[in-house]
C-alpha positions as CSV (number, residue, x, y, z in Angstrom):
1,X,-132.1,12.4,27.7
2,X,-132.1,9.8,30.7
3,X,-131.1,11.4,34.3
4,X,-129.4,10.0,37.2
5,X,-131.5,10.5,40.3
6,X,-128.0,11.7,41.4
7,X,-127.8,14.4,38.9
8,X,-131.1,15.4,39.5
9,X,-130.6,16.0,42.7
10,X,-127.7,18.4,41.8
11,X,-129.9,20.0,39.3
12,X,-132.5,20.6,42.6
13,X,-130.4,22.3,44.4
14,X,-128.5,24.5,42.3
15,X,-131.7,25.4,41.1
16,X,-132.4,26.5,44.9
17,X,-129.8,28.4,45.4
18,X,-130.2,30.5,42.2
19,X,-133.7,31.3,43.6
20,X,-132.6,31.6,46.9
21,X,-130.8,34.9,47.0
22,X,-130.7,37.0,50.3
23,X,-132.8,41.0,49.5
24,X,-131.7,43.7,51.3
25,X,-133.7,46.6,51.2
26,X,-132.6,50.1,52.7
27,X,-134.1,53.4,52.5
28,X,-132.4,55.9,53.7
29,X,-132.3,59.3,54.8
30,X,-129.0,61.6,54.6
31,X,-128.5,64.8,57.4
32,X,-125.5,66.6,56.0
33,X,-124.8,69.0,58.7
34,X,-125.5,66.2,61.9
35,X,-123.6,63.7,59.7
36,X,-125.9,61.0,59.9
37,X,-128.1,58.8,58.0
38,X,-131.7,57.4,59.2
39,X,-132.3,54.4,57.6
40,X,-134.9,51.8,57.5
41,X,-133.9,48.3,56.3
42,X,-135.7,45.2,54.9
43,X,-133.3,42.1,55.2
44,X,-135.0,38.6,54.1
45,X,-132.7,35.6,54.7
46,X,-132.9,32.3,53.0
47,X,-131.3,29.7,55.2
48,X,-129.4,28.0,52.0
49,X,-127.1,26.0,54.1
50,X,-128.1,22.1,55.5
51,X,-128.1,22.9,59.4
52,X,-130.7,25.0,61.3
53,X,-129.8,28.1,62.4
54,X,-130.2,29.5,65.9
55,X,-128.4,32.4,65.7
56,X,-128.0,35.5,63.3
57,X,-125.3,37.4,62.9
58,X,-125.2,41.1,61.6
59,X,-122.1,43.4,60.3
60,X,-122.3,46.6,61.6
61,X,-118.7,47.5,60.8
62,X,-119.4,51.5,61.3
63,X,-119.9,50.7,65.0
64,X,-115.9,49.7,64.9
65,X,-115.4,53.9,65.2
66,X,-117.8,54.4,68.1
67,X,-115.0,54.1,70.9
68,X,-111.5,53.2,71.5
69,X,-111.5,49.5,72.8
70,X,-113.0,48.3,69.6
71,X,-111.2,45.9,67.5
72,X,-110.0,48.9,64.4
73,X,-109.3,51.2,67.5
74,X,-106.6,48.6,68.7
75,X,-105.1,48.4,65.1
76,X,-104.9,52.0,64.7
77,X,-102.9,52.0,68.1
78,X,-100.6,48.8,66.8
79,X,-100.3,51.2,63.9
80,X,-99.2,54.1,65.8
81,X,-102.3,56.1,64.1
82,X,-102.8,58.3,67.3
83,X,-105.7,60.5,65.2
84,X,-108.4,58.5,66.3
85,X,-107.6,57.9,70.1
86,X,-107.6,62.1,70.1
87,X,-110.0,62.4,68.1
88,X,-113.5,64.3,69.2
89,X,-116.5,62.4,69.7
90,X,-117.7,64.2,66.7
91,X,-115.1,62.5,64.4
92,X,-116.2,59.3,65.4
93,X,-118.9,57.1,63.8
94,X,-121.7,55.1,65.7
95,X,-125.0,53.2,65.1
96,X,-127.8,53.5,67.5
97,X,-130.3,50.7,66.4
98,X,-133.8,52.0,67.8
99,X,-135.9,48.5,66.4
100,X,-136.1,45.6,65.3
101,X,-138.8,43.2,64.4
102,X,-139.9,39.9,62.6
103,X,-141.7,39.2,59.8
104,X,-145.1,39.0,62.5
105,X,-143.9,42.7,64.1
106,X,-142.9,40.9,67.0
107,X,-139.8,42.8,68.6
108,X,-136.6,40.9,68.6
109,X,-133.7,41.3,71.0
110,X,-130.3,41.7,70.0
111,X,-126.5,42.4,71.6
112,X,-123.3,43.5,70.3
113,X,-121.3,40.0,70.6
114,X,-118.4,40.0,73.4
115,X,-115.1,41.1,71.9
116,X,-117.0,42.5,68.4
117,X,-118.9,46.0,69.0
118,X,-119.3,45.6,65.1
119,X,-121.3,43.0,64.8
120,X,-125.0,42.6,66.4
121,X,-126.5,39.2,67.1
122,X,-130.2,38.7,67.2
123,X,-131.7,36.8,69.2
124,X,-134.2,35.1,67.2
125,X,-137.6,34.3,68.5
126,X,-137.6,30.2,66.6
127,X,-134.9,28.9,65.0
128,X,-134.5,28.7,61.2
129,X,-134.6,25.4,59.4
130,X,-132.8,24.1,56.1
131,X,-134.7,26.3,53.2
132,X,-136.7,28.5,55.4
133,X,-137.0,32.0,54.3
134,X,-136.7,34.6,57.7
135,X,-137.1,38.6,57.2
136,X,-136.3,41.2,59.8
137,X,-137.2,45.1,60.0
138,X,-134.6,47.2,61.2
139,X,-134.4,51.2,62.1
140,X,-131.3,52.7,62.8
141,X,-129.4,56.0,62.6
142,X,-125.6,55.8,61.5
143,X,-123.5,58.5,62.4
144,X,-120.9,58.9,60.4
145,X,-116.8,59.3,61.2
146,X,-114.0,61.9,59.5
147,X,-112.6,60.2,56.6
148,X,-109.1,61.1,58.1
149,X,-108.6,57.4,59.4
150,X,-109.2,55.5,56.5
151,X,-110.2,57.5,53.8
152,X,-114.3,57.0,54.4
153,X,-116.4,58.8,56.4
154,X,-117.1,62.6,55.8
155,X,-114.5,65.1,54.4
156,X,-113.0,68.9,55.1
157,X,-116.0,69.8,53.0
158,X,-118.8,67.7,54.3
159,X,-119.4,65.2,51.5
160,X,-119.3,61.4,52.0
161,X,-117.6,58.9,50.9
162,X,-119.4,55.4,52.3
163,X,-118.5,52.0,52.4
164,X,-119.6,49.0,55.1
165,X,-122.1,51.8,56.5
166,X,-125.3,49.7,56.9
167,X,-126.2,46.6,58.3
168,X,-125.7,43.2,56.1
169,X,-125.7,39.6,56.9
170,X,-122.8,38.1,58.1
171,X,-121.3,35.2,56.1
172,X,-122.2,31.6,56.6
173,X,-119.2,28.9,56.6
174,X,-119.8,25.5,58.0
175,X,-123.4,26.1,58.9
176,X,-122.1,29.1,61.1
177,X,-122.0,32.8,60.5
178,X,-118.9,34.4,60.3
179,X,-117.7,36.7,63.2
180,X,-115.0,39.4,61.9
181,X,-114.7,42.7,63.0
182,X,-113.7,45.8,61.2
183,X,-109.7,45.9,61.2
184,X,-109.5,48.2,57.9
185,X,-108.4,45.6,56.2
186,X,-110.9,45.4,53.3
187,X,-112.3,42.3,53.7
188,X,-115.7,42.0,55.6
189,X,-117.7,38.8,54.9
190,X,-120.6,39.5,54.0
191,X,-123.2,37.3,52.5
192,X,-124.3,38.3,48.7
193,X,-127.5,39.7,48.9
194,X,-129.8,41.5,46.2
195,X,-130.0,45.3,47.2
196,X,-132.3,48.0,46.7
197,X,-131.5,51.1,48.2
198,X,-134.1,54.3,48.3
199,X,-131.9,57.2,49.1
200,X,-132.9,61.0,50.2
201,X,-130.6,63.8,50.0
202,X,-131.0,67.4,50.1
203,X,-131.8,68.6,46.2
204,X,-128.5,69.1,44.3
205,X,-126.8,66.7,46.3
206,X,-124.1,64.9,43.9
207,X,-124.9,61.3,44.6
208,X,-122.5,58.5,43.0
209,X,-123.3,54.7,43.7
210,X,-121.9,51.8,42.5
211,X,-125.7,50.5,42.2
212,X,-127.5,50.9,39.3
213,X,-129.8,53.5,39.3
214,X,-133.2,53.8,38.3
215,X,-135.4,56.4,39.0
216,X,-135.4,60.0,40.4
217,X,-137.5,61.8,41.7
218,X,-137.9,65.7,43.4
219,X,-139.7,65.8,47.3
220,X,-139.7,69.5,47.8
221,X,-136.3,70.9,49.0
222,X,-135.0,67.0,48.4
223,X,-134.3,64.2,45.9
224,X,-135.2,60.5,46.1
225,X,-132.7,58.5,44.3
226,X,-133.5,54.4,43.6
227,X,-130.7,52.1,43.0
228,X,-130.6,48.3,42.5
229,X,-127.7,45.5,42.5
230,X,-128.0,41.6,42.0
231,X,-125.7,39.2,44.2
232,X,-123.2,41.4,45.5
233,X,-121.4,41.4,48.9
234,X,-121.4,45.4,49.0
235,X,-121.3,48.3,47.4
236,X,-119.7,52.2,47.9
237,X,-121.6,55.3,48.2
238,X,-120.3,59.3,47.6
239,X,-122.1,62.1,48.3
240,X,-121.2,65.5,47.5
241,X,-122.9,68.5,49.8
242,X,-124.3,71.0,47.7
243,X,-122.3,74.1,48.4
């Protein structure tokens, strides 16, 4: 069979981009009664797209409960849902990033991006070229918000129902990361990634991922569940509290 040097080209770089998924690694620690999670994430980014990037752009969108000036507090108020403007700090949800580093343990910078609490922006110590491959470390602790104001977050009972909880690349379009904030609208652009997550809950813990799961193993007084997806944009978590 004779080949263009056209359609071998094509063939090059769809070939690159099946190779060139993003992995997103978390493992991650659940605290039922201070309704938080510690996690520790892996992120390695392929720059797939022709330009070089010198920026990076996170979603965070469980910061979007941490106050009332955020982008989803303003809908709720256009919405007249007065719950979460009176609602108790305790109600709210929050991430408190404590590190991040590059792939040479060099600390990074980063900022929450003016007019998006949501989203973090890192501020990258070179920039990253057509087909590089980038990773960061991140450690963070998420603090999870009552599931009264849009149906995720922790219940009456204390389980958890999780969705958008940890921290994933943003989108590209045009060479240029995507910057939307939470709205509760169901639509946060998120690049596909490969995930593995390594989640720890207290033994008997009900855990239900959308993941597939591998293995499972006891720690003591705790559990250490392993899931895995391929090119997905997301996934949902519920935990049930062990009565």
């Amino acid at each position: 069979m004779k080949f263009t040097k056209s359609y071998l080209l094509l063939l090059l770089l769809f070939s690159g981009f099946l190779h060139a998924q993003h992995q997103n690694r978390l493992f991650a620690e659940v605290d039922f009664e201070a309704k938080t999670i510690m996690v520790r994430q892996e992120i390695i980014f392929h720059n797939i797209s022709s330009d070089t990037l010198n920026e990076f752009i996170l979603n965070d969108w469980n910061n979007a409960y941490s106050g009332k000036e955020t982008p989803l507090a303003k809908r709720f108020s256009d919405e007249y849902i007065r719950a979460f403007h009176l609602a108790k700090d305790d109600d709210r949800g929050s991430t408190t990033i404590t590190s991040v580093t590059d792939n040479n343990n060099r600390t990074l910078n980063w900022k929450r991006p003016k007019g998006h609490p949501d989203l973090v922006e890192l501020q990258l110590a070179n920039p990253i070229y057509p087909g590089r491959t980038v990773s960061f470390t991140l450690e963070y602790v998420v603090k999870v918000p009552n599931d009264r104001f849009t149906r995720y977050g922790f219940d009456n009972n204390g389980s958890f129902m999780l969705k958008d909880w940890y921290l994933t690349p943003a989108r590209l379009e045009g060479n240029k990361f995507v910057r939307y904030s939470n709205e509760n609208l169901d639509d946060i652009a998120n690049s596909l990634c490969d995930y593995e997550l390594t989640l720890t809950v207290p033994k008997g813990t009900y855990v239900g991922c959308e993941l597939y799961q591998g293995n499972k193993s006891d720690k003591g007084d705790k559990q250490e569940y392993y899931f895995i997806g391929k090119a997905r944009m997301g996934f949902m978590l519920a935990l049930e509290k062990k009565n």
